[in-house]
C-alpha positions, 0 to 999 in steps of 0.5 A, a space after each residue: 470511476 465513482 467515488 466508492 472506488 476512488 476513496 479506496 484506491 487513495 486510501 491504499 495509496 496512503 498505506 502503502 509508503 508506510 508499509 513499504 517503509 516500514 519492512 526495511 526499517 524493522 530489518 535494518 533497526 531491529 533486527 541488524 542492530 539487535 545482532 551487532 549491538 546492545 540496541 535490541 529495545 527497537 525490535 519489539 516496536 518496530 515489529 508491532 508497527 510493521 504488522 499493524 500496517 500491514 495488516 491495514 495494507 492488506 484490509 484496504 486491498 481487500 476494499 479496493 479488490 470488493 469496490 474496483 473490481 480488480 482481477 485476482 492478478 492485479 490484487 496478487 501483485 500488490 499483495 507481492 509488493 507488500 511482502 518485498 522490502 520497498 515493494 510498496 513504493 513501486 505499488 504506490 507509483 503503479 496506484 497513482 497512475 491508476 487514480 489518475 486515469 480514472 480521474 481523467 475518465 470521470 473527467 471524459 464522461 462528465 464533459 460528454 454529459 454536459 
């Protein structure tokens, strides 16, 4: 794995825990609240927030797609979990494992160089 490819993928990582966190936060806190109670002022932020992540999510996903080659399926089901109440947790476990074995095959091929 080069480092174009690595910086992505760490940068999607970074995005997707907000993100994911973000969608329930916006259903709980505004739109719940808003429906059994006076508290309707959490609504507009909240939203804001959510699509400005997610707007992010989605231009770093498009980077990781263009720089690590990833199939269209592959991109699909990251882009289905960010549209999934906490989807994007399960996306960040699935991007770990994903760094952490082109890590070790960088590791691999810079020790079979030497």
């Amino acid at each position: 794995m080069d480092i174009k490819t690595a910086t992505a993928l760490h940068r999607l990582r970074l995005i997707s825990v907000p993100e994911a966190l973000s969608f329930p936060a916006l259903l709980i806190f505004g739109s719940v609240l808003s429906r059994i109670s006076d508290i309707d002022y959490l609504m507009m932020p909240l939203g804001i927030l959510h699509g400005i992540l997610f707007v992010i999510y989605a231009v770093f996903l498009l980077d990781v797609w263009i720089t690590a080659k990833w199939p269209l399926k592959k991109v699909a089901l990251f882009f289905l979990l960010a549209l999934l109440p906490f989807g994007g947790l399960y996306g960040d476990r699935l991007l770990k494992r994903e760094e952490s074995a082109g890590v070790l095959a960088a590791r691999a091929r810079e020790a079979a160089r030497a």
